[in-house]
N, C-alpha and C positions, 0 to 999 in steps of 0.2 A: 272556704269562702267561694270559690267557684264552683262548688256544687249548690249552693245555697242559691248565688247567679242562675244558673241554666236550671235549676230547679223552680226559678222566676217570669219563666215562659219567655214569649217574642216581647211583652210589654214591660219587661226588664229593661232592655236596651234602652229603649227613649228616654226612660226616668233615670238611666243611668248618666245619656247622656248629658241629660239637662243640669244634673250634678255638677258635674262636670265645668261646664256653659257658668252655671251659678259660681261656683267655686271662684272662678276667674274675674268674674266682674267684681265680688265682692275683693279681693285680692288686689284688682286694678283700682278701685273707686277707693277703697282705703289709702291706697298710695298717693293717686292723685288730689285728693282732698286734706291731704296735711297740711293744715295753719301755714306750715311756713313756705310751701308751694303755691298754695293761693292767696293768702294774704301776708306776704314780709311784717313783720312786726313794724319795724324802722320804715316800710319802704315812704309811706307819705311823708315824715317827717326829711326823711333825704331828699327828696325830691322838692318840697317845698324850701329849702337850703338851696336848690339852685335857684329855686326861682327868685328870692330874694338878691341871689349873685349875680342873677342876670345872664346864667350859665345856660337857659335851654336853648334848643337848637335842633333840629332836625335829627341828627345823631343822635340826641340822648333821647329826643321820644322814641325814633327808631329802635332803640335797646331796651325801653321800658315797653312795647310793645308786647316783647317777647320775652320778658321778665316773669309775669304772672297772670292772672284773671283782673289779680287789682290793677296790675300794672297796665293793663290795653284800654281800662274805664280811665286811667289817669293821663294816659298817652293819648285820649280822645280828647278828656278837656283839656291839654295843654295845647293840642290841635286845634284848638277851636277859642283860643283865650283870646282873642279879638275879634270875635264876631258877639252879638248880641247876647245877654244872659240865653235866652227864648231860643236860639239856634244854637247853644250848645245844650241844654238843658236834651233838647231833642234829637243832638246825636247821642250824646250820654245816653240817653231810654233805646235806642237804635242797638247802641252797641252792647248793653245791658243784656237785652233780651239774645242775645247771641253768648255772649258772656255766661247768663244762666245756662242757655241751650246745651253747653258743652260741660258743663256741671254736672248735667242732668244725665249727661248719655250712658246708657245700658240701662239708666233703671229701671226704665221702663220695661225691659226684657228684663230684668230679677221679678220683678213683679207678674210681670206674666205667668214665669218658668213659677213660682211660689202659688200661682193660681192655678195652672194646669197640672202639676204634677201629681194633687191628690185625685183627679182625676183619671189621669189614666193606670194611677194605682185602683180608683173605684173598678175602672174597666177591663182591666189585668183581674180584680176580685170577679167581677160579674161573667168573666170568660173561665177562669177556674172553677167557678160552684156551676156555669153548665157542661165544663170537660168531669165534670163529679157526676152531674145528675145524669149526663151519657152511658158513663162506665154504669150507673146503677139499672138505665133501659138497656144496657148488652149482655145483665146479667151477674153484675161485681158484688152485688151486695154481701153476697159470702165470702170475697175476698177484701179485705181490706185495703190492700196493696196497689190494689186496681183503682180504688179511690183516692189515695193518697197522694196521687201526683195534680190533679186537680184542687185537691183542701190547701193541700203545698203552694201551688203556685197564688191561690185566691187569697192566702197570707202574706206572702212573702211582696206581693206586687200592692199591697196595701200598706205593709210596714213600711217597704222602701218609697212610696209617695208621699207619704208625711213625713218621710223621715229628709226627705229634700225639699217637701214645702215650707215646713217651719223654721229652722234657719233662713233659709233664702226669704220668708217673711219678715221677721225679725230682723236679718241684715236689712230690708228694704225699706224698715218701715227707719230706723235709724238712718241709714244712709241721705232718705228723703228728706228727715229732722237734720241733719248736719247739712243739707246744702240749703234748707230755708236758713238757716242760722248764718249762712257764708253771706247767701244774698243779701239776707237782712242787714248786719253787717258793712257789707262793702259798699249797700246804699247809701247809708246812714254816713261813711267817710267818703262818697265821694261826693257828694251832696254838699257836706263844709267844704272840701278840698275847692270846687267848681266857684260854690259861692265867695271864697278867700279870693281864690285866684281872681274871679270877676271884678269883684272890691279894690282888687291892687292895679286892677289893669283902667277902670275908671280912675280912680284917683292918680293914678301915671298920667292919663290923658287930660284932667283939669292942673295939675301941677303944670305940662307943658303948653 
C-alpha cells in the first residue's frame, strides 16, 4: 500500500488528505443529525404539558435551549409567547435561519472536497503522462522502466480522485436530503407549536 502511495507522486497527498477531511465530516454530520439529537420524538408534546401546567419559566426554556435544534426554535417561542403572533413569527425565522446554519455546517466543505478531488487527480494524471512524454524526449523509449513511473503515478492519482470524489458525493448529496427533511420537518412543528401557544395565550387574556 505504501508503495502504491509514493508511487502516486506529490498529488497523492492532498487527495489523501482531503479523504481524510471527508471521512470525518461525514462521521461527525451522521452523529449529529440523528432524529433523536435534533428532533426528540416526545420533546413538543412535553413541553406543551407544561404549558398547560403553567410550569414554564425561565429555567425550563433555559434547558430546552440546550436540548436540541428543536428545542432552541421552541425556547424561542416560549420567549416570545406574549408578544404579538408577528414578533414572534419573526424571531422564529431569526432563529430558524441560524438553526439551519448549524445543520448545514461542513457540507459545504464535503461538497467542495467531492468536487476538487477529481480534479487534482486529473492533474496528478496530466503531470504523469508529461513525467512519461520526458523520460520518452531523454531517450526511454527502449526502456520500459523509465516510463513506468510516470504511466504509474498518471493512474494511481486518477483512481484515488474518484475514488474520494464519489463517496464524499453521494455522502453530500444524502446528507443535504436529510437536513431539508429536518428543516422541513421542524417548520411544519414549530409553526403548530407557536400558533397553539399564541391561541392559549389570547384566550388566557380574554378569559382575564
Amino acid at each position: 500500500m505504501w508503495e502504491i502511495v509514493r508511487a502516486g507522486g506529490p498529488f497523492i497527498w492532498p487527495i489523501l488528505l482531503c479523504s481524510v477531511i471527508a471521512a470525518a465530516i461525514i462521521l461527525e454530520r451522521l452523529w449529529t443529525l440523528q432524529p433523536r439529537r435534533v428532533m426528540p420524538a416526545d420533546l413538543t408534546r412535553r413541553i406543551w404539558a407544561l404549558v398547560e401546567a403553567g410550569q414554564i419559566n425561565d429555567k425550563v426554556i433555559a434547558a430546552l435551549e440546550t436540548n436540541s435544534p428543536l428545542g432552541k426554535l421552541l425556547a424561542t417561542g416560549l420567549a416570545c409567547r406574549h408578544r404579538p403572533r408577528a414578533v414572534m413569527m419573526e424571531r422564529l425565522e431569526d432563529e430558524g435561519r441560524h438553526v439551519a446554519s448549524d445543520l448545514d455546517r461542513f457540507l459545504n466543505t464535503l461538497g467542495t472536497i467531492a468536487g476538487v478531488a477529481p480534479l487534482m487527480g486529473l492533474l496528478g494524471t496530466v503531470m504523469g503522462i508529461i513525467k512519461a512524454f520526458n523520460a520518452i524526449y531523454e531517450g526511454g523509449m527502449g526502456d520500459p522502466r523509465l516510463l513506468s513511473g510516470g504511466i504509474s503515478e498518471a493512474l494511481i492519482t486518477t483512481a484515488a480522485g474518484l475514488s474520494v470524489a464519489i463517496p464524499s458525493y453521494i455522502a453530500y448529496r444524502y446528507l443535504r436530503g436529510r437536513v431539508d427533511r429536518i428543516v422541513s420537518q421542524m417548520e411544519r412543528d414549530v409553526v403548530r407549536f407557536a400558533d397553539a401557544l399564541n391561541d392559549r395565550v389570547e384566550n388566557s387574556a380574554e378569559s382575564a
